[in-house]
C-alpha positions as CSV (number, residue, x, y, z in Angstrom):
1,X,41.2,-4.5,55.6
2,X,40.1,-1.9,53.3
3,X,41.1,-4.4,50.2
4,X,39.4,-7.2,51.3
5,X,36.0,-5.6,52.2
6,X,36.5,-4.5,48.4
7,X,37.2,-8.7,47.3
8,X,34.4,-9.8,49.5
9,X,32.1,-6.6,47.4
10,X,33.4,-8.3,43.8
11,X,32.9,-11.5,45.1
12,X,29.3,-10.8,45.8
13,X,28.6,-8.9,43.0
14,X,29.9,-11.9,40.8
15,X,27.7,-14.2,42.8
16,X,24.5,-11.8,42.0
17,X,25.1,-12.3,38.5
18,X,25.8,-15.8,38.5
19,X,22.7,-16.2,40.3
20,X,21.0,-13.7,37.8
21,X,22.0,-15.6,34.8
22,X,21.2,-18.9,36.3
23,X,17.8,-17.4,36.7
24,X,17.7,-16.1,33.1
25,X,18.9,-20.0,31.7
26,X,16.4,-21.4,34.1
27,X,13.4,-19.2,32.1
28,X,14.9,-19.5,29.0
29,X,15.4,-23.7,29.3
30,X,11.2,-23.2,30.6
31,X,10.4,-21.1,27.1
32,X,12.3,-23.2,25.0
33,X,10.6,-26.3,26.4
34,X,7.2,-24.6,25.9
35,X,8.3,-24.0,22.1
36,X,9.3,-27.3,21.6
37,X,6.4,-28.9,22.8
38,X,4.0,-26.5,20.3
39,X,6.1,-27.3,17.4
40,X,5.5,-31.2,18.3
41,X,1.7,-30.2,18.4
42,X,1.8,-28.4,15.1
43,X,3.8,-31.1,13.5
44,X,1.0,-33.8,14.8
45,X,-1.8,-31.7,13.4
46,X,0.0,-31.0,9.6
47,X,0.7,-27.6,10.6
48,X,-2.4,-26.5,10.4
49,X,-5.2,-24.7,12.7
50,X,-8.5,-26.2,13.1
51,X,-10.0,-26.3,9.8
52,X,-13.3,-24.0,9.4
53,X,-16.5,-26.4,9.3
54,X,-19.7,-24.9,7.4
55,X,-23.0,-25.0,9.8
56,X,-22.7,-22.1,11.7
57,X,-25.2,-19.5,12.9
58,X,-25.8,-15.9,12.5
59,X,-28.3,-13.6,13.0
60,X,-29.6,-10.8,10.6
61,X,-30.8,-7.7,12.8
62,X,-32.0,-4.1,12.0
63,X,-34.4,-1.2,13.7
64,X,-37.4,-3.9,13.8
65,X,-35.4,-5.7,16.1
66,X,-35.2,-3.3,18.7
67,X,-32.7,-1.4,21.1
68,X,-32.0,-4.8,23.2
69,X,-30.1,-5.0,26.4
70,X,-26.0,-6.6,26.2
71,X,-27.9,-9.5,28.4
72,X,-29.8,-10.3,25.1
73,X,-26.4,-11.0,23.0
74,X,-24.9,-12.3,25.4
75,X,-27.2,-14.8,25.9
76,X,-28.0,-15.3,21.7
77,X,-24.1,-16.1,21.5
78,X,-24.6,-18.7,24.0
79,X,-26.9,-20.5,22.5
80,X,-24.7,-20.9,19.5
81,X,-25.4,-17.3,17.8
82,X,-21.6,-17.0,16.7
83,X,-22.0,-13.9,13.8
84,X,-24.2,-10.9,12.5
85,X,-25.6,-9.2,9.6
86,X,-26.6,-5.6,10.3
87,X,-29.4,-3.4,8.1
88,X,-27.6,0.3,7.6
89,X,-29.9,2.0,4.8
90,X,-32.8,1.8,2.8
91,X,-33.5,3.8,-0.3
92,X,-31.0,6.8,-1.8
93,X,-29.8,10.1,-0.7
94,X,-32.6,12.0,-3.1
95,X,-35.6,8.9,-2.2
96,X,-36.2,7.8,1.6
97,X,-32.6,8.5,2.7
98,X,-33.1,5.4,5.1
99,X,-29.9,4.7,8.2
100,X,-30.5,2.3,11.0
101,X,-30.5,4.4,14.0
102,X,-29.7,1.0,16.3
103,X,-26.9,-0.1,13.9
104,X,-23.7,1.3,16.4
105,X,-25.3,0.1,19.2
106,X,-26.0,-3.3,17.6
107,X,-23.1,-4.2,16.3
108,X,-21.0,-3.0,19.3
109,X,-23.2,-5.0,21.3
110,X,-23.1,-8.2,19.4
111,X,-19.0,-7.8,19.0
112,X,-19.2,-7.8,22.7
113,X,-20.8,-11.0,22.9
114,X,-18.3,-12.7,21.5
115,X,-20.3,-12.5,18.0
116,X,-18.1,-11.7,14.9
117,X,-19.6,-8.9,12.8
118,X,-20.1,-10.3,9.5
119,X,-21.4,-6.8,6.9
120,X,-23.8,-4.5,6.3
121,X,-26.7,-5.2,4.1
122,X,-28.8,-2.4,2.5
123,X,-32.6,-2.8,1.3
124,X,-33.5,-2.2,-2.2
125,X,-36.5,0.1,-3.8
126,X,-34.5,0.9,-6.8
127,X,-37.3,1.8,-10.3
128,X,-34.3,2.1,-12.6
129,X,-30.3,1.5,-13.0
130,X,-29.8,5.1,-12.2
131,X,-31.8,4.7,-8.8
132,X,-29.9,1.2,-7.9
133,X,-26.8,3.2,-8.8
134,X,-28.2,6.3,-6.1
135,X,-28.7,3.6,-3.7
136,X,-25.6,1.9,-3.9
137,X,-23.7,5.3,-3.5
138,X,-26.2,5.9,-0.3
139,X,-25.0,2.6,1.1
140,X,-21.0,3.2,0.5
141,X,-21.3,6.5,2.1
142,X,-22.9,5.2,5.3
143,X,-20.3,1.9,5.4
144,X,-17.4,4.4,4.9
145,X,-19.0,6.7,7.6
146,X,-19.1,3.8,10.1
147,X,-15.4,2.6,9.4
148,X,-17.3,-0.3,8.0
149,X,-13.6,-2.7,6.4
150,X,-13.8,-3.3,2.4
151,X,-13.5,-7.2,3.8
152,X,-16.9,-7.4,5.2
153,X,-19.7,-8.8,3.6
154,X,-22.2,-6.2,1.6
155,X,-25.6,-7.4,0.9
156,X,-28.4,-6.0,-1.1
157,X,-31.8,-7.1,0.1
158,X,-33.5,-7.8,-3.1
159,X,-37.1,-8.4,-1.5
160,X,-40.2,-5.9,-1.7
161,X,-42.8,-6.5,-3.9
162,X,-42.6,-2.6,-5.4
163,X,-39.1,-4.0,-7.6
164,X,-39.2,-4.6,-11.0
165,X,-41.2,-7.6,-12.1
166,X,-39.4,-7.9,-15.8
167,X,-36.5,-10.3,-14.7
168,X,-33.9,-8.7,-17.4
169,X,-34.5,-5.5,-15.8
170,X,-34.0,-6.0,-12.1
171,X,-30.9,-7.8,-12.6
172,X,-29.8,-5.2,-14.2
173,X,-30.4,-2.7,-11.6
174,X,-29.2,-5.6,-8.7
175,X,-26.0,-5.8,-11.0
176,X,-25.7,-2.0,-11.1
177,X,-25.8,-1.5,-7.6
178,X,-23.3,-4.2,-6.6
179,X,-20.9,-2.2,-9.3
180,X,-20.6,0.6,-7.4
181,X,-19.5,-1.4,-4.4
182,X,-16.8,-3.6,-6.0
183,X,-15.7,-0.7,-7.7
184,X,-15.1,1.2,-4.4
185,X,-13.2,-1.9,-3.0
186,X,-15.9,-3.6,-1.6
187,X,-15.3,-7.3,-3.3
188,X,-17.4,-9.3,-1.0
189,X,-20.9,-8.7,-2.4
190,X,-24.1,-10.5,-1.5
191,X,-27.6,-11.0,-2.6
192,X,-30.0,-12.0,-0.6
193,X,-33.5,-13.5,-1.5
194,X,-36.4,-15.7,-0.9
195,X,-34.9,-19.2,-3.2
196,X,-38.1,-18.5,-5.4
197,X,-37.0,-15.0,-6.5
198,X,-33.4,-16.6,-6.7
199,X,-34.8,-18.7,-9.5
200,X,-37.8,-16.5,-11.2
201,X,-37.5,-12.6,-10.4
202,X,-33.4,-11.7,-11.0
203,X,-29.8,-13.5,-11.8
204,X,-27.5,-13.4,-9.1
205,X,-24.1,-12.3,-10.3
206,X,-23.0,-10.9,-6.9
207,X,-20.1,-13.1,-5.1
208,X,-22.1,-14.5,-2.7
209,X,-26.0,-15.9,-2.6
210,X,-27.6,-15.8,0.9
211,X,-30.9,-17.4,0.6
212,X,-33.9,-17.3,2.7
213,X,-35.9,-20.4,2.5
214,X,-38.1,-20.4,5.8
215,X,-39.1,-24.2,7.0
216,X,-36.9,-26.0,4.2
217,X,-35.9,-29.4,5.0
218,X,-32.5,-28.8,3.5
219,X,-30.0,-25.7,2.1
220,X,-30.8,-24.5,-1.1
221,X,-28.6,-25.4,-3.5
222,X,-26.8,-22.3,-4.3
223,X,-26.8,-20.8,-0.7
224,X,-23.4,-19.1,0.5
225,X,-25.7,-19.0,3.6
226,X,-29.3,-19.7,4.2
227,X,-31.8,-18.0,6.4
228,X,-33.6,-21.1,7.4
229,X,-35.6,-19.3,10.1
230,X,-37.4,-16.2,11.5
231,X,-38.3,-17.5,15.0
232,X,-35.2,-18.1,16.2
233,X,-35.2,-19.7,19.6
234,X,-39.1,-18.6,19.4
235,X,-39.0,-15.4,18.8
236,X,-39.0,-12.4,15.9
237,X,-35.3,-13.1,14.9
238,X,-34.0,-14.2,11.4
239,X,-31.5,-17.3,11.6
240,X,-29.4,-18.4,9.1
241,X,-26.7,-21.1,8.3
242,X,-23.2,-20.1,7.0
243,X,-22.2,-22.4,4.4
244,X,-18.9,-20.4,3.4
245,X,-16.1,-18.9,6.1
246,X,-16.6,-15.3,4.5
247,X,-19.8,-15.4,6.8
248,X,-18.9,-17.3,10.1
C-alpha cells in the first residue's frame, strides 16, 4: 500500500509539471506570436519609428509669467503646447546676479504635463567680452546647480536695448559667452533675437537661431525655431515653432 501511495505521489507530481510546462509553452507560443507580429510591423514601416515632423509648439516662460497652478500646463499641453524654454539668470555673479525663483517649479510642472523640457536660456547685459564671459560662467553654474543635462538647449537672449550697438563688438561678446558653454560641454547653443537684430545688430555663430518675429506671415529664413507669438491662446505667453528636433 505504502508503495503505491508513493507511485500515485510521482505520478502526480509528474502531472504538475507537465501541466506547468504546458503552461510555460502556452505563454511562450503567446510572446513569440506578439514578437512576430511587431517585427511584421517594423518591416512594413522600413524599420523605422515615426519620423519627427517640424511645426511643433513650445512655450518660453520665466518669473513674468507667474507661479501658475499644474491645471495651467496641463491644460497649455492640451492645446498642443508639447515643449519649454525656461529663463534661469540674468546678468553675472559681480553685476545683478539674476536666478529665476519659479524656474524648479516651472519646469517640474511643465514635465508633468506631458511637456518635454527643452534648455535654459539666460538674458544678456554684457558692456564687454570679459562681462559676457562673467555671465556665461553665472549661467553654467546655475545649469550645473539644477542638474540641467549638457544635451539641452542653452540660449542667450541677445535683446535689451543697453547692448552694444557697434555690430563687431556684440558678436564678439555673444560669441564669447557661448565659448564658455561649449567649452564646458554644453554643445547645443542658441541665440535668440528679434529677425531685425538677427540681420543688423550681431552674427549668429551659435548652433542654433531661435528667432522672434511677432505677426510674420511665414518663418524667417534662418529660424531653428521661431517665436511667432506673445499672446498665445490670448494671453501674456510667448509661442514659438520648432523647426529642428533639438527643440521639440
Amino acid at each position: 500500500i505504502m508503495r503505491q501511495s508513493k507511485s500515485n505521489k510521482e505520478i502526480a507530481d509528474l502531472s504538475k509539471q507537465n501541466q506547468q510546462l504546458s503552461d510555460n509553452y502556452s505563454k511562450l507560443s503567446s510572446d513569440y506570436a506578439k514578437l512576430s507580429e511587431r517585427v511584421k510591423q517594423l518591416e512594413n514601416s522600413g524599420g523605422n519609428t515615426p519620423a519627427w515632423t517640424s511645426g511643433s509648439k513650445f512655450i518660453d516662460l520665466s518669473s513674468n509669467n507667474g507661479s501658475q497652478a499644474q491645471s495651467w500646463y496641463d491644460s497649455l499641453h492640451q492645446s498642443g503646447v508639447k515643449g519649454l524654454m525656461i529663463k534661469l539668470t540674468e546678468g553675472s555673479e559681480a553685476g545683478s546676479a539674476y536666478l529665476n525663483p519659479l524656474f524648479d517649479e516651472q519646469k517640474s510642472r511643465g514635465i508633468a504635463a506631458g511637456m518635454k523640457f527643452v534648455g535654459a536660456y539666460h538674458y544678456l547685459l554684457a558692456v564687454s567680452v570679459a562681462d559676457a564671459q562673467a555671465e556665461a560662467r553665472w549661467f553654467l553654474g546655475k545649469l550645473k546647480a539644477k542638474g540641467i543635462p549638457t544635451t539641452a538647449v542653452v540660449s542667450c537672449d541677445v535683446e535689451d536695448s543697453s547692448l552694444a550697438k557697434d555690430k563687431a563688438t556684440l558678436t564678439a561678446e555673444v560669441d564669447a559667452f557661448n565659448k564658455v558653454l561649449s567649452d564646458a560641454g554644453y554643445v547645443n547653443t542658441c541665440d535668440y533675437s528679434s529677425a531685425s537684430w538677427f540681420s543688423s545688430r550681431f552674427d549668429s555663430h551659435a548652433k542654433y537661431k531661435w528667432v522672434a518675429s511677432w505677426g510674420a506671415s511665414s518663418k524667417p529664413a534662418i529660424a531653428d525655431a521661431w517665436q511667432y507669438t506673445d499672446k498665445y491662446n490670448g494671453a501674456s505667453l510667448d509661442c514659438s515653432y520648432s523647426y529642428n528636433q533639438i527643440f521639440v
